[in-house]
C-alpha positions in Angstrom: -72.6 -105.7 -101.1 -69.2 -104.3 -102.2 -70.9 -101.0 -101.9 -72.2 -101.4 -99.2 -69.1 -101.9 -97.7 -67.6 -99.2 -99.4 -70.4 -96.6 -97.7 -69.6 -98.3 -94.4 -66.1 -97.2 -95.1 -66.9 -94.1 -95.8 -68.6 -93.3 -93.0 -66.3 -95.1 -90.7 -63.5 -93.0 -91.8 -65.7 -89.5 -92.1 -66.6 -90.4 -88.1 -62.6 -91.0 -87.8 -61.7 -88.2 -89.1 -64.9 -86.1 -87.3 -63.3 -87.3 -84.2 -59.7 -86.2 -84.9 -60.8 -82.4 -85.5 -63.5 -82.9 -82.2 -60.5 -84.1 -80.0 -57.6 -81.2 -80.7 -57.5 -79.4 -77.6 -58.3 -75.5 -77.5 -54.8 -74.0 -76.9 -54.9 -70.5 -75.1 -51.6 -68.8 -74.3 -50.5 -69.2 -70.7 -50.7 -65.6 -70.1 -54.5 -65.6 -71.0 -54.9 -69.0 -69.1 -58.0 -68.9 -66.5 -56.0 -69.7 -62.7 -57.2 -71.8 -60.3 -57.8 -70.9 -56.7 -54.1 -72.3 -56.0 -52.9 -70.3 -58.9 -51.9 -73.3 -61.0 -52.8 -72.7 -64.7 -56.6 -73.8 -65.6 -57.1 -77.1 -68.3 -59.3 -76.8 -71.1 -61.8 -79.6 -70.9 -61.5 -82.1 -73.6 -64.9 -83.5 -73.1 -67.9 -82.2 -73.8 -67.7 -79.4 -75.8 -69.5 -76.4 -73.8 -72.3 -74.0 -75.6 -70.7 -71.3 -77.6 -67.5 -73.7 -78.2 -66.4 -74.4 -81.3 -63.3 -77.4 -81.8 -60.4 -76.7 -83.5 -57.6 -78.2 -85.5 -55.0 -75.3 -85.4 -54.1 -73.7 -81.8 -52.8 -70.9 -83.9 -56.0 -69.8 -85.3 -57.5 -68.7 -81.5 -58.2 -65.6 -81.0 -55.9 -63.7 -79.0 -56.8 -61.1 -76.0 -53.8 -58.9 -76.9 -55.3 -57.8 -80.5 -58.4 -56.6 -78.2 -56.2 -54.8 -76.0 -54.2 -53.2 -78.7 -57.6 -52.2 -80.2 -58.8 -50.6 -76.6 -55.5 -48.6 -76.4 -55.8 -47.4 -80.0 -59.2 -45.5 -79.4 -58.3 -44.7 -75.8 -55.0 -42.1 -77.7 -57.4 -41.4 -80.4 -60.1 -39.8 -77.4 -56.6 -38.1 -76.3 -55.5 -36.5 -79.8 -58.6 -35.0 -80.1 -59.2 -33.8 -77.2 -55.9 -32.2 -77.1 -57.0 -30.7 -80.4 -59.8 -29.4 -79.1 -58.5 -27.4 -76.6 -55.8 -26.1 -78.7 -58.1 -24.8 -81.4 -60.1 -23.4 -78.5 -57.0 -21.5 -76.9 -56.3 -20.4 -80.6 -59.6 -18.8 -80.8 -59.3 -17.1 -77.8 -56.0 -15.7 -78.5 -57.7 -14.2 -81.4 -60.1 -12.6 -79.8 -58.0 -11.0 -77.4 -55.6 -9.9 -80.1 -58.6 -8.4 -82.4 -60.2 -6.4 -79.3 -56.5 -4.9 -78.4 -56.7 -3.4 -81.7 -59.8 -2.0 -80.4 -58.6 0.0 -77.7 -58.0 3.9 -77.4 -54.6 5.0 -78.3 -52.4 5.9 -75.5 -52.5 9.5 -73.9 -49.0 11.2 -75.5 -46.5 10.6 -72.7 -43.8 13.7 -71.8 -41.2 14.2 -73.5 -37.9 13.3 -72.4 -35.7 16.2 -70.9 -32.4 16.1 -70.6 -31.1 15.0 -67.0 -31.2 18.6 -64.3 -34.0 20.5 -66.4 -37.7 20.4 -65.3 -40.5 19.7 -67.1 -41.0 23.7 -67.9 -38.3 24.6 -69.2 -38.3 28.1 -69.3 -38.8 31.0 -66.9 -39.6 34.2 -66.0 -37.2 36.4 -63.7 -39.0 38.5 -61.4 -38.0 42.4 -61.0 -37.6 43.4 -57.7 -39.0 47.7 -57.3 -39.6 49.8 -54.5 -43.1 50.0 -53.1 -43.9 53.0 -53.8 -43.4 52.7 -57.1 -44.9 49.4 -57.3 -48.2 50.9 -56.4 -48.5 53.3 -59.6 -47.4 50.4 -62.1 -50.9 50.7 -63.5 -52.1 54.1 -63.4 -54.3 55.5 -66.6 -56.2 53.6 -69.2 -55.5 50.2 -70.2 -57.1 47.9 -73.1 -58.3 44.8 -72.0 -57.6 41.8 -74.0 -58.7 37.9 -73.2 -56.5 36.8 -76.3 -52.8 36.1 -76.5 -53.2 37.1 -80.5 -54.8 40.3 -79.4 -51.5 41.3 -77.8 -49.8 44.3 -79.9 -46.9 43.0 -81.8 -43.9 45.9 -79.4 -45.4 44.0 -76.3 -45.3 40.3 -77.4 -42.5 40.9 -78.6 -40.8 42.3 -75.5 -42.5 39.8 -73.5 -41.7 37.0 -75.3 -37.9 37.8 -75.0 -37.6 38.3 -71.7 -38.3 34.3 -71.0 -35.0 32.8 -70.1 -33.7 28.5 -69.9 -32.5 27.3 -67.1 -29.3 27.0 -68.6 -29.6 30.5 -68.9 -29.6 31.3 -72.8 -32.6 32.7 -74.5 -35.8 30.7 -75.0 -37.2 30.9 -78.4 -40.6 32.0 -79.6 -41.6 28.2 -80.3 -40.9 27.5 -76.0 -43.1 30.7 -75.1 -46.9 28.9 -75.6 -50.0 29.6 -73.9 -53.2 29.3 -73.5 -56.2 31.4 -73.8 -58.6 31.7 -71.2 -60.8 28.7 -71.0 -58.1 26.0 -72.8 -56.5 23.0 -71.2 -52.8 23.3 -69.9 -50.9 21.7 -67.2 -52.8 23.2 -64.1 -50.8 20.8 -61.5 -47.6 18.8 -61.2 -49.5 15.6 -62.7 -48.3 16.2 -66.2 -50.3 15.0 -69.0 -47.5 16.1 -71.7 -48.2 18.3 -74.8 -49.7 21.3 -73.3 -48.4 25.0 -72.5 -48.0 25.4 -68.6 -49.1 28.8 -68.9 -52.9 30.0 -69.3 -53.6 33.6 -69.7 -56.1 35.7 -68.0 -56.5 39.0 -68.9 -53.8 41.4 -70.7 -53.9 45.4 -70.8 -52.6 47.4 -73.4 -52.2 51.0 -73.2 -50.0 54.1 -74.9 -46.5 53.7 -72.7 -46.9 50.1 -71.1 -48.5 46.9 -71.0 -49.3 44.2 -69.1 -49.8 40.2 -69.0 -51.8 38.3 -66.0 -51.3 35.1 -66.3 -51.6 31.4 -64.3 -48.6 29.0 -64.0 -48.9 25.1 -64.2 -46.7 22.3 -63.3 -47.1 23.0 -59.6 -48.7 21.6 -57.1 -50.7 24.8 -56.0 -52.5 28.1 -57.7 -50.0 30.6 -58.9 -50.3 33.6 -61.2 -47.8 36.0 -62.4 -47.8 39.7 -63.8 -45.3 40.6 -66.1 -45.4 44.8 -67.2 -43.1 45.7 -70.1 -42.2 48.9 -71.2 -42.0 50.1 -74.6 -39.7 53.0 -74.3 -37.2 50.8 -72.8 -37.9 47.8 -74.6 -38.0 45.0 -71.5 -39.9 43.8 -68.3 -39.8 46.5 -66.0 -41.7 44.2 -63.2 -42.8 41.2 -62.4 -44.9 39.9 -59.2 -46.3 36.3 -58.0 -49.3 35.4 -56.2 -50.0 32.1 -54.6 -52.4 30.5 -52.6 -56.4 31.8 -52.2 -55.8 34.9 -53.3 -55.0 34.2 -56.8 -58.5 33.2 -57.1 -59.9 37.1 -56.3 -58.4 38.8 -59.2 -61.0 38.9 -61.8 -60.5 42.5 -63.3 -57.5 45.5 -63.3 -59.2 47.5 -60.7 -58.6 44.1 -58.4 -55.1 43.7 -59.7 -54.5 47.2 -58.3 -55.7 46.3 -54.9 -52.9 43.3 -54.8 -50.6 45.7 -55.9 -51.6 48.4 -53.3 -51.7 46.2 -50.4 -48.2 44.5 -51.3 -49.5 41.1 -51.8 -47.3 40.3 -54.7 -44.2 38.2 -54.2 -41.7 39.9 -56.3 -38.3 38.4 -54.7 -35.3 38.5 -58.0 -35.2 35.0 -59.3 -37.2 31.9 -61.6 -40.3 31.7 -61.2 -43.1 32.6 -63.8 
């Protein structure tokens, strides 16, 4: 009987005690309190114990919504971070590629060179040699050697030729300024200078026993213009030298033609620069 009473103890306290942990309240923080209609915090029910609700003994062991909301921020700046990662390594690639095809491209057309302030951009010139008419006509009586080659010229005629090239500062230009080009080579046809190239082109040249001659186009302008320079061994300089502008540079294909301008006086040969 003792033990019996001693089970019935037992069990009397176990229900006791099974009560105490069934009737601790479930303590939620009053911001995370459910509000009533007339905004007054909500009261847990004590009695009965709803499905999916567990009793407690400790308020401090329930859960909090913060830790949730903590969590929920935490991946949302993670999706940031990399997305911002992303687009950087995207804008890095790119930058690569448009740095590796600029490597690519052509190298740059040689620009002109620099002059010093007041000179143009040819900086030598040819004087032309005023002469009566008459005597203009007979500049290129008897035979003459034609040659399509500036390194065909005899070395008395270059040589005369060459010096008679003046700067517009008025000293001597130097063999390295006199350039041109033979027939059929680029030069600077126009005004829009490309840089690097002679402005003069050659056309035809005539060598014969007491003179010579040297047809020739000028560049850097904005229209056609030829000169003809004849030098004269004996005295050892330029005895004339004649522009043509316009159309009519564009007729004179051969000496016989090169007469006929000088003939018919359609030669500019007016003392200044100008070839």
């Amino acid at each position: 009987m003792q033990s019996g009473l001693r089970r019935g103890s037992r069990s009397w306290a176990s229900s006791v005690v099974l009560n105490m942990i069934t009737d601790t309240h479930l303590v939620i923080p009053d911001d995370e309190k459910p509000r009533s209609n007339s905004g007054r915090a909500g009261i847990t029910p004590r009695y009965p114990l709803q499905q999916g609700e567990m009793p407690v003994s400790d308020p401090k062991i329930v859960p909090s919504l913060k830790p949730r909301r903590s969590l929920s921020r935490t991946v949302a700046l993670a999706i940031v971070v990399i997305a911002v990662s992303a687009a950087a390594i995207f804008e890095a690639r790119r930058a690569h590629q448009i740095w590796s095809a600029s490597e690519r491209l052509p190298a740059q057309l040689p620009k002109p060179p620099q002059l010093p302030a007041g000179e143009p951009p040819d900086p030598i010139h040819l004087n032309t040699i005023p002469i009566r008419s008459a005597d203009e006509r007979h500049l290129l009586d008897g035979d003459f050697n034609i040659v399509v080659r500036m390194s065909d010229l005899t070395e008395s005629c270059r040589d005369i030729f060459d010096s008679s090239f003046f700067r517009f500062s008025g000293s001597a230009a130097s063999k390295e300024q006199v350039k041109f080009a033979d027939p059929g080579q680029d030069f600077e046809a126009t005004d829009d200078l490309r840089g690097g190239l002679p402005f003069r082109r050659l056309e035809f040249a005539g060598l014969s026993s007491k003179t010579c001659f040297v047809y020739y186009e000028v560049g850097g302008r904005m229209g056609p213009a030829t000169c003809l320079a004849i030098m004269d061994y004996t005295q050892g300089k330029a005895i004339w030298v004649g522009e043509l502008f316009g159309e009519s540079t564009r007729k004179v294909a051969n000496i016989n033609q090169l007469r006929n301008k000088l003939s018919t006086n359609q030669f500019t040969d007016r003392a200044g620069p100008g070839c």
